[in-house]
N, C-alpha and C positions, 0 to 999 in steps of 0.2 A: 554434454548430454542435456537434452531441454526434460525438462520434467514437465509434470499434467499440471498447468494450473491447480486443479484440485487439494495437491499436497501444498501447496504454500499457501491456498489459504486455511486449508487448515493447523500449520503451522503458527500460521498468522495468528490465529482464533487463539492456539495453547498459548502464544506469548502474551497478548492480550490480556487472557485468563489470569495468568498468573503475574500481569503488571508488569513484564518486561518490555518498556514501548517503543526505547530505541532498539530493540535484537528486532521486533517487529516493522520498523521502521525501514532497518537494515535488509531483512527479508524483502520487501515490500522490493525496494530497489537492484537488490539483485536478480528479482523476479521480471522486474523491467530491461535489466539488460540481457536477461537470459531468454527473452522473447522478443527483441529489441524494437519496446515501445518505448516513446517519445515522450516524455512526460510534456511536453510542450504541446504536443499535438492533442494527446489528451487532457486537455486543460478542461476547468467547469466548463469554458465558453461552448469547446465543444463534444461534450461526454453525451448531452443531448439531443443533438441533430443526428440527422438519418442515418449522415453518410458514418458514423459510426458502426462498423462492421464487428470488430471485438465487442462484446458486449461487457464479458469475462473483463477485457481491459481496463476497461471504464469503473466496473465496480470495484477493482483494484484498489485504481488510483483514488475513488473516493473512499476508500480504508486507509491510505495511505497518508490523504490529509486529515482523516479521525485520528490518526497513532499521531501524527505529527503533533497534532493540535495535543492530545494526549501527555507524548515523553516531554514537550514545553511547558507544560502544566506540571508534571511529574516533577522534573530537573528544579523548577523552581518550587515545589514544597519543600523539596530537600535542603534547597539553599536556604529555606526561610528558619 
């Protein structure tokens, strides 16, 4: 069953909130395949050209490389 965008990013937002970056992370990708976008497709290169019709998609995926950038930074204070 596809869910509304809306509820994963707000999902997104409590994990965030609350410093969970990989559960966020994790989210982020099942939301990709539960609307089956291409992370390739939507790359920086092309999140800003026209033919970008998901809007929604795109702003995703640039949350998706914030959390990344995030739980990598995370993972390693913990190691430190």
């Amino acid at each position: 069953h596809a869910m509304v965008p809306w509820y994963y990013w707000e999902a997104a937002t409590i994990y965030r909130k609350l410093k969970r970056y990989e559960e966020e992370v994790a989210l982020i990708r099942r939301f990709a395949r539960n609307h089956d976008i291409n992370f390739r497709i939507f790359s920086k290169r092309y999140r800003s050209t026209s033919g970008v019709h998901e809007a929604w998609a795109a702003k995703f995926l640039e949350r998706f490389d914030t959390a990344r950038a995030a739980a990598a930074a995370h993972s390693e204070d913990n190691n430190s």
